[in-house]
MDAnalysis code that builds the backbone (N, CA, C; Angstrom):
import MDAnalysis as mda
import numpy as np

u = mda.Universe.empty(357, n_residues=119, atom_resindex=np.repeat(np.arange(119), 3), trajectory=True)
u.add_TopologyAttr("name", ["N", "CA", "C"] * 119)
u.add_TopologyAttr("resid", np.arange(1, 120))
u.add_TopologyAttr("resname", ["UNK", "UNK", "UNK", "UNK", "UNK", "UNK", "UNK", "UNK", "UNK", "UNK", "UNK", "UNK", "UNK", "UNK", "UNK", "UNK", "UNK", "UNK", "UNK", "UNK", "UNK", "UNK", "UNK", "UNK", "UNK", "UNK", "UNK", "UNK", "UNK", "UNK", "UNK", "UNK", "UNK", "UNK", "UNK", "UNK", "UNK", "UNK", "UNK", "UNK", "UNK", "UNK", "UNK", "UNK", "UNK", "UNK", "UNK", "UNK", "UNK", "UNK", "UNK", "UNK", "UNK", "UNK", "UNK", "UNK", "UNK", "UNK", "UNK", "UNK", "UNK", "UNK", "UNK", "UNK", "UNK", "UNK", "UNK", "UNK", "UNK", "UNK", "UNK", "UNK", "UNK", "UNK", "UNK", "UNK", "UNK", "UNK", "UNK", "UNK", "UNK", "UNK", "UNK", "UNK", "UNK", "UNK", "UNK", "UNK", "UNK", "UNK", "UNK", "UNK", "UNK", "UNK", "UNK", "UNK", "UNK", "UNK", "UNK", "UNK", "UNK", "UNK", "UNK", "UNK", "UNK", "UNK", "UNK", "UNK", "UNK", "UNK", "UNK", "UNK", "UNK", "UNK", "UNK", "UNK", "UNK", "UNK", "UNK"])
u.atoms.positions = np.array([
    [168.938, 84.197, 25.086],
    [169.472, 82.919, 25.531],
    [169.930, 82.069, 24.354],
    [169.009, 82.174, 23.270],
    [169.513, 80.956, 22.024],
    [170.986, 81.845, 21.506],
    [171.195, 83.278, 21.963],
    [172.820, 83.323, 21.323],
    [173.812, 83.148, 22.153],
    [173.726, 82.872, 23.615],
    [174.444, 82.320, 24.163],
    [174.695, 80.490, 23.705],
    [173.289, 79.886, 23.636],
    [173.881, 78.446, 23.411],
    [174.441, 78.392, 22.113],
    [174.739, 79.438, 20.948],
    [175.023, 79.131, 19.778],
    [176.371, 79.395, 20.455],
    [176.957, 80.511, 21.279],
    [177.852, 80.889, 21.277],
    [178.608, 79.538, 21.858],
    [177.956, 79.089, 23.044],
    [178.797, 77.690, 23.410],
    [178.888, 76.296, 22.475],
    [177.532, 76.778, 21.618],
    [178.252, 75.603, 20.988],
    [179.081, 75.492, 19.522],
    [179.370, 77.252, 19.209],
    [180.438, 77.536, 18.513],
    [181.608, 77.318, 19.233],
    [181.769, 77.065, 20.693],
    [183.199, 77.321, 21.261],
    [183.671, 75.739, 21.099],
    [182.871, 75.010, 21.396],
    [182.821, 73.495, 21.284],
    [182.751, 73.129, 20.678],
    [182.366, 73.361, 19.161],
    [183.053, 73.019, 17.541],
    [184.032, 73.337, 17.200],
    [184.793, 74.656, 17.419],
    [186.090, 75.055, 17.543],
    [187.377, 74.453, 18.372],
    [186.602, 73.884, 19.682],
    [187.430, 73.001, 20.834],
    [188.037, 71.735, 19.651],
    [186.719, 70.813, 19.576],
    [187.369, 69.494, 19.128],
    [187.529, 69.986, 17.643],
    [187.430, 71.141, 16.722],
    [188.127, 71.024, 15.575],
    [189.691, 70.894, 16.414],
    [190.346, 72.117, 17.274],
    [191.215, 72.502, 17.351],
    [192.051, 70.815, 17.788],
    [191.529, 70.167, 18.924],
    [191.775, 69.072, 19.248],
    [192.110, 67.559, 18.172],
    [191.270, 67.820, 17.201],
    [191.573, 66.956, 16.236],
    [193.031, 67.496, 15.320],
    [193.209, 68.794, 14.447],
    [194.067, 68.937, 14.441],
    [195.270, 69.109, 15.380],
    [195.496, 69.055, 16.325],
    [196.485, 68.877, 17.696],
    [196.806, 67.278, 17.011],
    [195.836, 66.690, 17.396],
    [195.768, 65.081, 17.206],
    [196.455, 64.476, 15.614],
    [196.215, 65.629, 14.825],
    [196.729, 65.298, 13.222],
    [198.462, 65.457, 13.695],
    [198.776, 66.348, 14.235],
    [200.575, 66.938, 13.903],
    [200.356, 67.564, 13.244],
    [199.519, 68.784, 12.592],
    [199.798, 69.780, 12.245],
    [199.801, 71.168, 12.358],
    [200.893, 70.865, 12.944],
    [201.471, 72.164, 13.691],
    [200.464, 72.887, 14.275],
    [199.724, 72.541, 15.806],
    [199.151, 72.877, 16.141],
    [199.027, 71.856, 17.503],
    [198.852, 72.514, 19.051],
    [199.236, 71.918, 20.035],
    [198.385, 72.967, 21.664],
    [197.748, 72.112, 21.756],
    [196.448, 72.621, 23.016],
    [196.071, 71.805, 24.272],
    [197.005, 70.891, 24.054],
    [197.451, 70.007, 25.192],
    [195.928, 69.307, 26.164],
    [194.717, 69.560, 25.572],
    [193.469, 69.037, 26.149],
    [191.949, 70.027, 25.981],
    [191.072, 69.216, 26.268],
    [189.975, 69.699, 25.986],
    [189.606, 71.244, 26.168],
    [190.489, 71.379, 27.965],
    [189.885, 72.752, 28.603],
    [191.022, 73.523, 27.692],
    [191.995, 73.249, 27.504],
    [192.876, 74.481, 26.820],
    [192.662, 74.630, 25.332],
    [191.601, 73.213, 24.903],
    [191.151, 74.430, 23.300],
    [189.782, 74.957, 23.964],
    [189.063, 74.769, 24.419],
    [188.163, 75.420, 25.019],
    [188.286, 76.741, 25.204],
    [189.549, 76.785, 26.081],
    [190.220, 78.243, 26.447],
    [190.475, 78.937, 24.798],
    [191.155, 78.241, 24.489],
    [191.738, 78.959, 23.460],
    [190.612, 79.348, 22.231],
    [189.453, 78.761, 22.330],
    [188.252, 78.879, 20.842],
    [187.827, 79.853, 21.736],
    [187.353, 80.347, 22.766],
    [187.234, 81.768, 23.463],
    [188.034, 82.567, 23.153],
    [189.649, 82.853, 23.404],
    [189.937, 83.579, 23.102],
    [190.075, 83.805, 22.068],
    [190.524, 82.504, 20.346],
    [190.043, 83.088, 19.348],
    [188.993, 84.154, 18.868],
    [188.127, 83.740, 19.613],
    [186.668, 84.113, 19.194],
    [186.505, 85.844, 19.909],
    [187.124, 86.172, 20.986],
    [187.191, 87.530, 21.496],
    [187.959, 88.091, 20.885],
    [189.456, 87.716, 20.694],
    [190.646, 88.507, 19.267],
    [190.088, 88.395, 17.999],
    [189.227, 87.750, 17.529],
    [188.484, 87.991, 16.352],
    [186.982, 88.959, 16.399],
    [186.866, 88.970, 17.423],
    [185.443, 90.021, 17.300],
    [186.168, 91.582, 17.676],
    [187.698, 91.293, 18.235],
    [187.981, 92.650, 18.281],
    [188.891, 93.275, 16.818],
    [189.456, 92.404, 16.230],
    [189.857, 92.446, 14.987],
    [188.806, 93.032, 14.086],
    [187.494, 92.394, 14.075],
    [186.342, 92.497, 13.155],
    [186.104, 94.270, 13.571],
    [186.124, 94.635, 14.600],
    [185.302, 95.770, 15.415],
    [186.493, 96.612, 15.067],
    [188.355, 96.493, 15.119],
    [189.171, 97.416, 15.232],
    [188.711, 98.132, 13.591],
    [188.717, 96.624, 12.584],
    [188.974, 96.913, 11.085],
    [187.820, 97.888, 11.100],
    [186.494, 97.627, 11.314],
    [185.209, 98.206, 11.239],
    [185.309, 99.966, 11.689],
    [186.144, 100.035, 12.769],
    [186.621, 101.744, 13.261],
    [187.295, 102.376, 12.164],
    [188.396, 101.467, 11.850],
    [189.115, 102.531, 10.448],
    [188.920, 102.261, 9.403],
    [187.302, 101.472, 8.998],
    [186.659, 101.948, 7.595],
    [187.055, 100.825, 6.774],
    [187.841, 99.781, 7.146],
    [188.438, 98.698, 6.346],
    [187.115, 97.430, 6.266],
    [187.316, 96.785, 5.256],
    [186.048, 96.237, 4.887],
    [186.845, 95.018, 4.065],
    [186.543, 93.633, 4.730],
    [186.874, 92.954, 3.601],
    [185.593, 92.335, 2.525],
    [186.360, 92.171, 0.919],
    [185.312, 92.084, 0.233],
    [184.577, 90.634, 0.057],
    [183.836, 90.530, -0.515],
    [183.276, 88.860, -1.260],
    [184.226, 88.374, -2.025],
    [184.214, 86.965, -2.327],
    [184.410, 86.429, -3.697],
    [186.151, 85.373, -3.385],
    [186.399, 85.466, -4.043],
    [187.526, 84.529, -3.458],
    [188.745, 85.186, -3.074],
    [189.333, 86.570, -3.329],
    [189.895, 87.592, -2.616],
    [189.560, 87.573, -1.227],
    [188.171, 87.863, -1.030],
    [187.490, 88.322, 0.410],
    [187.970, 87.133, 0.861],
    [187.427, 85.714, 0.396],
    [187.821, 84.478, 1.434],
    [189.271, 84.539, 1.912],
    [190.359, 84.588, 0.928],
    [191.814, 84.404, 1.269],
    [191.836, 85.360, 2.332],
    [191.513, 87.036, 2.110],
    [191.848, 87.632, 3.520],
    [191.509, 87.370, 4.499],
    [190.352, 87.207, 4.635],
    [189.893, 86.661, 5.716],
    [190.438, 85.224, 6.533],
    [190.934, 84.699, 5.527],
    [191.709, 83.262, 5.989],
    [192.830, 83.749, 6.678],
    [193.348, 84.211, 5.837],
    [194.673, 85.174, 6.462],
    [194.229, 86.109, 7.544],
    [193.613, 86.481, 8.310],
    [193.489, 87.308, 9.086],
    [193.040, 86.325, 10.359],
    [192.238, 85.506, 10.261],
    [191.862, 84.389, 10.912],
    [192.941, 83.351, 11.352],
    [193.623, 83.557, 10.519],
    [195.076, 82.613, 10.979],
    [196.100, 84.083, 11.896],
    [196.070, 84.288, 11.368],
    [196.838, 85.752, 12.270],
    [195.900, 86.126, 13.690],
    [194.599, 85.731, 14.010],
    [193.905, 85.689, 15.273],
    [194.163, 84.944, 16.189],
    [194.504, 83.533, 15.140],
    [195.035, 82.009, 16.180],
    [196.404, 82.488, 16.361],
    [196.997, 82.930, 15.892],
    [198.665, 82.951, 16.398],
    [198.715, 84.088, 17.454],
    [197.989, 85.013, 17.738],
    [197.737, 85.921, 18.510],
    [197.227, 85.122, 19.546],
    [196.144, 84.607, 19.669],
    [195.342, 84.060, 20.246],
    [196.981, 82.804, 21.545],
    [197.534, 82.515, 20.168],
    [198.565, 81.523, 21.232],
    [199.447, 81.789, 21.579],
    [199.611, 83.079, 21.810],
    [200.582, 84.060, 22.397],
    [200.161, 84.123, 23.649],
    [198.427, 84.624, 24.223],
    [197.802, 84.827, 25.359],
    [197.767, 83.617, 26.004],
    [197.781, 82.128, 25.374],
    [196.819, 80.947, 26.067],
    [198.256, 79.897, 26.381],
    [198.406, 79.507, 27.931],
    [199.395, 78.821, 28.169],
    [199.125, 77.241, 27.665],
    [200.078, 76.456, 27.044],
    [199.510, 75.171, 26.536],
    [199.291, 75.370, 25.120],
    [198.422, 76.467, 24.730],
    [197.835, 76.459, 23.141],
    [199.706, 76.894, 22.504],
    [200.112, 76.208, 21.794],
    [201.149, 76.664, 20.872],
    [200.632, 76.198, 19.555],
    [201.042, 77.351, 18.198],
    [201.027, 77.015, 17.136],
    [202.386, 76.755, 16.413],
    [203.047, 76.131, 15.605],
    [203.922, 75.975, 15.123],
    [204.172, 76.882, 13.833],
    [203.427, 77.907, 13.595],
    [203.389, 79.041, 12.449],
    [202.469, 78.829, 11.654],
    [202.367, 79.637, 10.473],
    [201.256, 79.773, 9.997],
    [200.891, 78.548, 9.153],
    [201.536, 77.666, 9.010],
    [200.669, 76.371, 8.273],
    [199.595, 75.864, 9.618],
    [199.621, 76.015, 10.243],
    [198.795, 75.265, 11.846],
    [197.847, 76.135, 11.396],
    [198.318, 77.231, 11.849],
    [197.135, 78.351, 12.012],
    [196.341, 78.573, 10.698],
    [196.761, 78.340, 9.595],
    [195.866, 78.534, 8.591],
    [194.998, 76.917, 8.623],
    [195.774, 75.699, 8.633],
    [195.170, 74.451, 8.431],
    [193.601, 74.647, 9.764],
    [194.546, 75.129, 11.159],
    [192.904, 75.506, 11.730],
    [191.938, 75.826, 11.712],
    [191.989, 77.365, 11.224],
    [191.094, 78.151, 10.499],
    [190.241, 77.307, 9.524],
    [190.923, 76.934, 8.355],
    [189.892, 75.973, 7.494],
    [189.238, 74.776, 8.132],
    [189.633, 74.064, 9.212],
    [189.126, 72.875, 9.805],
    [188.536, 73.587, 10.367],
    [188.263, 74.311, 11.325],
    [187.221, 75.349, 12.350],
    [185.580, 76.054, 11.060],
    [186.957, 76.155, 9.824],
    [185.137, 76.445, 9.277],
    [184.360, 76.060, 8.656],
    [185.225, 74.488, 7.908],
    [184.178, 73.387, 7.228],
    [183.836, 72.847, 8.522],
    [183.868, 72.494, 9.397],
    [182.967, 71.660, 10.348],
    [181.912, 72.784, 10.937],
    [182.124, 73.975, 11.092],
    [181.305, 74.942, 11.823],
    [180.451, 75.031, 10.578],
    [180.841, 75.372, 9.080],
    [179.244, 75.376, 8.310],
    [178.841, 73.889, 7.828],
    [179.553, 72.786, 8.401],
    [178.654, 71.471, 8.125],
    [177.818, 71.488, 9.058],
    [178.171, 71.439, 10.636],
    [177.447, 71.580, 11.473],
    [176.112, 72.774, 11.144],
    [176.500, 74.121, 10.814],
    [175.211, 74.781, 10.920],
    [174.066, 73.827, 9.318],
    [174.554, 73.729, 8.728],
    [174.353, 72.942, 7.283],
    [173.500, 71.897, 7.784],
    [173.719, 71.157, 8.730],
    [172.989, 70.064, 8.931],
    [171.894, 69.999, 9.968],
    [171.866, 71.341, 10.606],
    [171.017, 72.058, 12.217],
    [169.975, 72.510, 11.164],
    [170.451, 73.267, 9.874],
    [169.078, 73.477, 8.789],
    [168.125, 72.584, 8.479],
    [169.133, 71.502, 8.372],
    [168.180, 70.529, 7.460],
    [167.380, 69.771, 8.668],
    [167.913, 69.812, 9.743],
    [166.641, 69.355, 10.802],
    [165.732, 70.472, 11.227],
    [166.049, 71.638, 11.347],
    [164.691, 72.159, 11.448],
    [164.239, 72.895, 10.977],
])
């Protein structure tokens, strides 16, 4: 049960990141709560199948600040996928989709960052 509520309340840190950038103009557009909702789900399923495809043919990304960029890059290539499937979610190319990605993961490790320090 506690990885289901992490899971919802990863979808709902991802929602209002996605929503705040919508709200910035940068290049990035989800038209309301339920459609980043929708859409931090389906991020989150095109990225666990991304993680699982790379993992079948042996591909591995590494540590260090290489590992971060791919992974940024691959994570932005999930959201643009991702807004291909989701009616409403449009990205405006990869400056959106990368600016997301980084807003989705400083607030997701402030948030876990600060769930530490309370308990």
């Amino acid at each position: 049960m506690d990885s289901f509520i992490a899971f919802l309340f990863a979808v709902v840190i991802a929602a209002v990141v996605l929503l705040i950038v919508d709200r910035l103009g940068m290049g990035l557009s989800v038209g309301g709560f339920v459609n980043a909702a929708v859409a931090a789900i389906a991020i989150a399923v095109v990225a666990s199948l991304t993680v699982w495809l790379l993992g079948v043919l042996g591909i591995t990304i590494g540590g260090g600040l290489l590992g971060a960029i791919v992974a940024l890059v691959i994570a932005a290539l999930v959201i643009l996928v991702a807004s291909r499937l989701i009616p409403g979610f449009e990205v405006g190319g990869m400056g959106g989709a990368i600016i997301a990605v980084i807003g989705i993961g400083i607030v997701t490790w402030l948030v876990e960052w600060l769930v530490d320090l309370i308990t």
